[in-house]
NUZA-533085 format. One record per residue: residue number from 1; residue in three letters; chain; x, y, z of N, C-alpha, C in turn. Coordinates in Angstrom, 3 decimals, always signed. Example, Ala and Ser with C-alpha at 12.3 -4.5 7.8 and 13.67 -1.06 7.14 Angstrom:
! residues 2
1,ALA,A,+13.190,-5.690,+7.800,+12.300,-4.500,+7.800,+13.200,-3.300,+7.800
2,SER,A,+12.850,-2.250,+7.080,+13.670,-1.060,+7.140,+12.900,+0.030,+7.870
END
This chain:
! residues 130
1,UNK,A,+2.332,+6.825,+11.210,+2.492,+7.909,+10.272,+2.333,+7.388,+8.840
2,UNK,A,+2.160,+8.457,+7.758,+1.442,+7.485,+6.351,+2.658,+7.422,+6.072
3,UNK,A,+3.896,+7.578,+6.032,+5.118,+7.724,+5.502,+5.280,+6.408,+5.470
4,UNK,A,+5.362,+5.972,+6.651,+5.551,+4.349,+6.623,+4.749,+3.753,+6.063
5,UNK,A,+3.718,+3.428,+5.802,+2.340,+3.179,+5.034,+3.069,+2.625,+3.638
6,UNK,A,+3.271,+4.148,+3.286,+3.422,+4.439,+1.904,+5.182,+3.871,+2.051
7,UNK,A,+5.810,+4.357,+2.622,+7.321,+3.239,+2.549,+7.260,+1.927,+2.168
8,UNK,A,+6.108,+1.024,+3.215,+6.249,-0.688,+3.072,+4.940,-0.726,+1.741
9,UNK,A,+4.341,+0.253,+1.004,+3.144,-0.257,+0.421,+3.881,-0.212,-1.299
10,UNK,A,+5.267,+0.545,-0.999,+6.098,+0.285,-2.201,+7.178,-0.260,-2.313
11,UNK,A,+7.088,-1.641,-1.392,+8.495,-2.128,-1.354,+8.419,-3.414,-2.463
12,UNK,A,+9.262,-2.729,-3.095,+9.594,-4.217,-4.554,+9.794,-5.598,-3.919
13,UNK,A,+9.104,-6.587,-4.798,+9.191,-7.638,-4.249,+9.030,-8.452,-2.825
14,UNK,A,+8.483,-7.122,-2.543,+7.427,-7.633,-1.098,+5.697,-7.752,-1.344
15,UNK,A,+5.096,-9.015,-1.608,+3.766,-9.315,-1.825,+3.092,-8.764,-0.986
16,UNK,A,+1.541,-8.689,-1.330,+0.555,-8.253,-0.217,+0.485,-9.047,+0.568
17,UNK,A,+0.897,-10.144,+0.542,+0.560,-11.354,+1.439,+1.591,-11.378,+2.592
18,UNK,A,+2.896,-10.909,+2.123,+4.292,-11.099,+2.361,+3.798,-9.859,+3.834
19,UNK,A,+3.108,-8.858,+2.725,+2.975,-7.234,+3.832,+1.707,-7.406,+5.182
20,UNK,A,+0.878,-8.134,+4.342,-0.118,-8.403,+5.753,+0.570,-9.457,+6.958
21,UNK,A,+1.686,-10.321,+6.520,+2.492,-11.188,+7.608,+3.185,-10.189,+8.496
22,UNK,A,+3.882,-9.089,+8.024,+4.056,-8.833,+8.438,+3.979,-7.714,+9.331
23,UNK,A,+2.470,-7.265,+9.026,+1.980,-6.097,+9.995,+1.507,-6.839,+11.209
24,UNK,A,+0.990,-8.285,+11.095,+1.041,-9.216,+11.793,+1.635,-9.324,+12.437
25,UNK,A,+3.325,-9.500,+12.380,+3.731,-9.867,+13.256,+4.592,-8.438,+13.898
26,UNK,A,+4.357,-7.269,+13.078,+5.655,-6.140,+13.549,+4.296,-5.224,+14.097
27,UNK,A,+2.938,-5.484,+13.842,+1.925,-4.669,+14.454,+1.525,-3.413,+13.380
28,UNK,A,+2.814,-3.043,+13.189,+2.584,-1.587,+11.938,+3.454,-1.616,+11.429
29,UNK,A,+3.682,-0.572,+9.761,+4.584,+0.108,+9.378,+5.553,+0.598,+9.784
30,UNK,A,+5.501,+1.736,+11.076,+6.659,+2.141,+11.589,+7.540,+1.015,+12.025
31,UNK,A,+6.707,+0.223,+12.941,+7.824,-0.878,+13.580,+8.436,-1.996,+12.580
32,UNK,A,+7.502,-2.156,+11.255,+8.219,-2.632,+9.988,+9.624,-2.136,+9.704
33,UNK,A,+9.404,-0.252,+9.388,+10.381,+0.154,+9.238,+11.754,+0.250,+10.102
34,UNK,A,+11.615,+0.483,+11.047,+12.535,+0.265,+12.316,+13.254,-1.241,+12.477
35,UNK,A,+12.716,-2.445,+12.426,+12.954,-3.557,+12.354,+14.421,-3.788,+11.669
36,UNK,A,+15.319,-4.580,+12.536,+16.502,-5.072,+12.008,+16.635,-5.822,+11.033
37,UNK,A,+17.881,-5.978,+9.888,+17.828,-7.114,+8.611,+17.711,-8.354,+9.397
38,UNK,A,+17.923,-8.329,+10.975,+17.974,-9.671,+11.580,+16.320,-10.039,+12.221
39,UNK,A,+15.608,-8.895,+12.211,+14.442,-9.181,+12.185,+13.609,-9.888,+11.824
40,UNK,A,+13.796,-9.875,+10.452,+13.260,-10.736,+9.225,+13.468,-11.957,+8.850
41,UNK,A,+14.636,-12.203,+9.537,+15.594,-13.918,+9.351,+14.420,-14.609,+9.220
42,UNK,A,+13.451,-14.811,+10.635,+13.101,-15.948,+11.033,+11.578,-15.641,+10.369
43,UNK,A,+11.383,-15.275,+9.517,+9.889,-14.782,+8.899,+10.055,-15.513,+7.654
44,UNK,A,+9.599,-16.809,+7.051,+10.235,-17.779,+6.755,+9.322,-17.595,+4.966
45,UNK,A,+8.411,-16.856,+5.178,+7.239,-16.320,+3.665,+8.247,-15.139,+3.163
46,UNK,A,+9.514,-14.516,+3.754,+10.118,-13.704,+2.731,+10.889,-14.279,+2.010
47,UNK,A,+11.274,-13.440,+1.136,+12.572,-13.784,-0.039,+13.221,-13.402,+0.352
48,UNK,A,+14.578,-13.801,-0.323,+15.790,-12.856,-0.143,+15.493,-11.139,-0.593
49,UNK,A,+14.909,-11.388,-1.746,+14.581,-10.461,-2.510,+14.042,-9.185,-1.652
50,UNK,A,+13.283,-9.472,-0.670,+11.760,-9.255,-0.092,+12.812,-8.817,+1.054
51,UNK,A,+13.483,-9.271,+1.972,+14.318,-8.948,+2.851,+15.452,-7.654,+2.479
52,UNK,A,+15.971,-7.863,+0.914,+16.693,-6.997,+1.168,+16.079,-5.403,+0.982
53,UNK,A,+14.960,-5.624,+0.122,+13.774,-4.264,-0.638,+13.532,-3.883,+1.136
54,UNK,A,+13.205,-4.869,+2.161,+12.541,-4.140,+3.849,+13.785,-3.250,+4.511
55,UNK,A,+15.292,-3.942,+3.643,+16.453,-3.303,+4.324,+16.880,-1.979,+4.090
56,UNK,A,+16.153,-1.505,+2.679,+16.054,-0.108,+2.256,+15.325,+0.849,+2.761
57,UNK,A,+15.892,+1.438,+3.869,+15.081,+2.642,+4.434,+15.012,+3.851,+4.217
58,UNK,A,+15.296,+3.948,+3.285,+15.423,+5.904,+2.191,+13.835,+5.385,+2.302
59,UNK,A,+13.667,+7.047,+2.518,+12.014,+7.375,+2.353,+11.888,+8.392,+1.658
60,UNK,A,+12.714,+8.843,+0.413,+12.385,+10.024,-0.589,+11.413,+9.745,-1.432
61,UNK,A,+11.449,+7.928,-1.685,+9.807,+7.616,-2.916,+8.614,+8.052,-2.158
62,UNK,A,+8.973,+7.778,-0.471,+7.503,+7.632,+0.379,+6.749,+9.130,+0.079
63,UNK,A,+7.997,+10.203,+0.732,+8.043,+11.593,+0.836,+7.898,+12.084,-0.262
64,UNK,A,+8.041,+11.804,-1.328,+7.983,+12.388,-2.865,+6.290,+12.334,-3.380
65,UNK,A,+5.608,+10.892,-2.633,+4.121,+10.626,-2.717,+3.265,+11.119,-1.971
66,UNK,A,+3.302,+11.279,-0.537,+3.199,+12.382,+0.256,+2.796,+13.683,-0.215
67,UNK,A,+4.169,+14.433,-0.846,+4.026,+15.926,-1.423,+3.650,+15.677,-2.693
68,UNK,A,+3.496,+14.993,-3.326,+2.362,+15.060,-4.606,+1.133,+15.449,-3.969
69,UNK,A,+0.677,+14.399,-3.498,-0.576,+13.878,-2.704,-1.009,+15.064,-2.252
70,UNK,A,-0.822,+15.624,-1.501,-0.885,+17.113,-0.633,-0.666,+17.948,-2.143
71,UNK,A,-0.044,+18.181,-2.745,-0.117,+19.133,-4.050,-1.527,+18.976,-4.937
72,UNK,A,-1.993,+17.538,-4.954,-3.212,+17.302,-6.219,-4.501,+17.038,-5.324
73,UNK,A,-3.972,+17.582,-3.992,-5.582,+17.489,-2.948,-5.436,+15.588,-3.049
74,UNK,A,-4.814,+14.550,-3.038,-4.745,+13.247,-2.736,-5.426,+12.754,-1.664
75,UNK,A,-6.260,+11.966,-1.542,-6.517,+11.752,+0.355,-5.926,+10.271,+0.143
76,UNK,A,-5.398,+10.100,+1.171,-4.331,+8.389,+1.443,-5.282,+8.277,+2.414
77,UNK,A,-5.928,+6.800,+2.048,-6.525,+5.789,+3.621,-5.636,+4.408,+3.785
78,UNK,A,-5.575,+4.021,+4.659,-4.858,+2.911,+5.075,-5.854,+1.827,+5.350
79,UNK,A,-4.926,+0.639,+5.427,-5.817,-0.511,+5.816,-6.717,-0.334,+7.087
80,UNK,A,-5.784,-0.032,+7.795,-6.324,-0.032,+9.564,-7.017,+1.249,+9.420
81,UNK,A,-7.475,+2.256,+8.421,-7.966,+3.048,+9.053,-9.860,+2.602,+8.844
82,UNK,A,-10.570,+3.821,+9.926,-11.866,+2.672,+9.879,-13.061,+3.168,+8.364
83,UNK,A,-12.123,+3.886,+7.649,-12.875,+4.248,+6.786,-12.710,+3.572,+5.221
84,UNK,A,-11.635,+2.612,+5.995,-11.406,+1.501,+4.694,-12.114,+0.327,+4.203
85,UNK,A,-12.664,+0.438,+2.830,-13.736,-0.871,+3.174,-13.838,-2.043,+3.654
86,UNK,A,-14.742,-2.568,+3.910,-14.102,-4.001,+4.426,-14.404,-4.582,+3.274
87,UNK,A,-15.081,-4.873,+2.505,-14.899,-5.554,+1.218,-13.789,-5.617,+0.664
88,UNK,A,-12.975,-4.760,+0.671,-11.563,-4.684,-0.291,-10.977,-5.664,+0.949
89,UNK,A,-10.890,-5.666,+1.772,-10.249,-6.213,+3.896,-11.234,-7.696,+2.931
90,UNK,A,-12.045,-8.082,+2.904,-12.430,-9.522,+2.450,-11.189,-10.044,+1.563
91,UNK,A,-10.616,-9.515,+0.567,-10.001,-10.048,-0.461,-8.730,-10.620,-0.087
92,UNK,A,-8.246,-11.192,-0.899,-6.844,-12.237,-0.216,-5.905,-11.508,-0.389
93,UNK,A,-6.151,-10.157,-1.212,-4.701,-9.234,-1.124,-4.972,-8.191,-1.288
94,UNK,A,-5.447,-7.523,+0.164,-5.696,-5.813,-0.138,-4.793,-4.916,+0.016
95,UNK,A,-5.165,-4.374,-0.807,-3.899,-2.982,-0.888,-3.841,-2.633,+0.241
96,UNK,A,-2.328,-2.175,+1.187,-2.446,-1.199,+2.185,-2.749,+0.272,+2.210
97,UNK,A,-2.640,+0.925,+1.257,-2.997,+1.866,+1.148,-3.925,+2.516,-0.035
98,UNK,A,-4.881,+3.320,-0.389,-5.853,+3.826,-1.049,-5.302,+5.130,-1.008
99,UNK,A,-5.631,+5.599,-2.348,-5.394,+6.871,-2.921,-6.605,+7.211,-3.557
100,UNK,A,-7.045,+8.453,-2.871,-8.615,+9.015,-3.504,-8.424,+10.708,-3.730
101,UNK,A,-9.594,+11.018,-4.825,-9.684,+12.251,-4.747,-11.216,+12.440,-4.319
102,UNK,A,-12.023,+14.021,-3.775,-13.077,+13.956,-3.452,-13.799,+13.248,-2.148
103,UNK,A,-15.581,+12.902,-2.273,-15.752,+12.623,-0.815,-15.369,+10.376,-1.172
104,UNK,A,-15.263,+10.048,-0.523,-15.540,+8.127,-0.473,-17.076,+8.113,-0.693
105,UNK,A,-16.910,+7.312,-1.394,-18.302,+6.349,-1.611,-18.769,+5.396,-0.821
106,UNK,A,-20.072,+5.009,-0.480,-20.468,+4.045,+0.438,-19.935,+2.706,-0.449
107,UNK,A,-18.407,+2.277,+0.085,-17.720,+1.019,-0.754,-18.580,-0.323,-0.307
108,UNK,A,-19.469,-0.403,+0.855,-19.744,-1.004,+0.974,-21.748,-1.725,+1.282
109,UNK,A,-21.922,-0.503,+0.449,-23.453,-0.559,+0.268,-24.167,-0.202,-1.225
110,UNK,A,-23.182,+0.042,-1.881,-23.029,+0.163,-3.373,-22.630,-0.583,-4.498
111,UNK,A,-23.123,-0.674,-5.305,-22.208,-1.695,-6.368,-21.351,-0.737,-6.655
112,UNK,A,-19.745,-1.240,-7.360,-19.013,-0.387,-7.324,-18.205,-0.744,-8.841
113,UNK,A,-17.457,-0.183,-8.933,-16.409,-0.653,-10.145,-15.120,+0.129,-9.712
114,UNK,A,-13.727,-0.520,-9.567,-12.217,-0.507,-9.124,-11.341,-0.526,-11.281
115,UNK,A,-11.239,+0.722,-11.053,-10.161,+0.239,-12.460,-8.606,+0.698,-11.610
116,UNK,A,-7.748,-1.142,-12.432,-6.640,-0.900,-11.829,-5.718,-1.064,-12.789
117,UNK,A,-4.227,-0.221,-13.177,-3.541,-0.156,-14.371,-2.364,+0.496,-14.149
118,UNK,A,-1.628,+0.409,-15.182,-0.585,+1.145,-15.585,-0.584,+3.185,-15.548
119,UNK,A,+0.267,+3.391,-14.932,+0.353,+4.839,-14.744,+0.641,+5.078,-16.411
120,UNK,A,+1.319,+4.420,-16.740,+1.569,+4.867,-18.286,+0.768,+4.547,-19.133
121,UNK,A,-0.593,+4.852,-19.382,-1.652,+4.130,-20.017,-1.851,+4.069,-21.575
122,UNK,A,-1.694,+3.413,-22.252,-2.295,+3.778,-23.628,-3.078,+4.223,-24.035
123,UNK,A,-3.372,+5.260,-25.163,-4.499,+5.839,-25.428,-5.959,+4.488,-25.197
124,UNK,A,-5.885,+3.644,-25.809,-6.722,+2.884,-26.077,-8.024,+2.304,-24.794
125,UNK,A,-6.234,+2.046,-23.707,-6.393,+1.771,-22.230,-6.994,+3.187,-21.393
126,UNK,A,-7.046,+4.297,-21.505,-7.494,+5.553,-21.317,-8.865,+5.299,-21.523
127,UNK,A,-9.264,+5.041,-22.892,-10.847,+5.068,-23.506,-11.991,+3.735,-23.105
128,UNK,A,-10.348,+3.172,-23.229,-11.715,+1.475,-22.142,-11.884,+2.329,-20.273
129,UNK,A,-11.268,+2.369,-19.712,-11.644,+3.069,-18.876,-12.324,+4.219,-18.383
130,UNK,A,-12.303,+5.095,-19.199,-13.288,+6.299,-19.388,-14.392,+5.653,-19.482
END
């Protein structure tokens, strides 16, 4: 379900690196989420930090992104899904989840350009990107 997706793809102080170990070893999100604080003991690339952010299972940030998403027409793709590029899947830390509006672009037969930033942008930061 994207809930979980979007649960482990905003967990503070859990790296992308930290998150691909452990889809690795828990298979998915859901079973991420489900997973005991004793789960994690022996997963030896977390933090404390990182352990206690996986021990937080409120899903109102997940659910709050969700019903945006669905409000501004959002489409969410996931790593595993097969419409995710593999070019971004090449990189040493791909996002688990993608947020698009409109149809996808051929990500992987196109030259492309990724702008990535602050939700709170500065005017300035607005106009370099435009």
């Amino acid at each position: 379900m994207l809930i979980y997706w979007i649960w482990l793809a905003t967990r503070p102080a859990v790296s992308g690196r930290m998150k691909a170990g452990l889809l690795q070893h828990f298979h998915d999100p859901e079973d991420v989420y489900f997973a005991s604080k004793d789960a994690f003991n022996h997963l030896e690339e977390l933090t404390p930090e990182a352990r206690d952010a996986l021990g937080d299972k409120n899903l109102k940030e997940a659910q709050k992104i969700l019903e945006e998403c669905t409000r501004k027409d959002i489409h969410i793709l996931t790593y595993r899904d097969a419409a995710y590029p593999a070019r971004l899947k090449n990189i040493s830390d791909p996002p688990l989840v993608l947020y698009y509006k409109g149809k996808l672009p051929d990500f992987d037969g196109l030259p492309l350009i990724g702008v990535v930033g602050t939700r709170q942008a500065s005017a300035y930061g607005l106009g370099v990107a435009k």
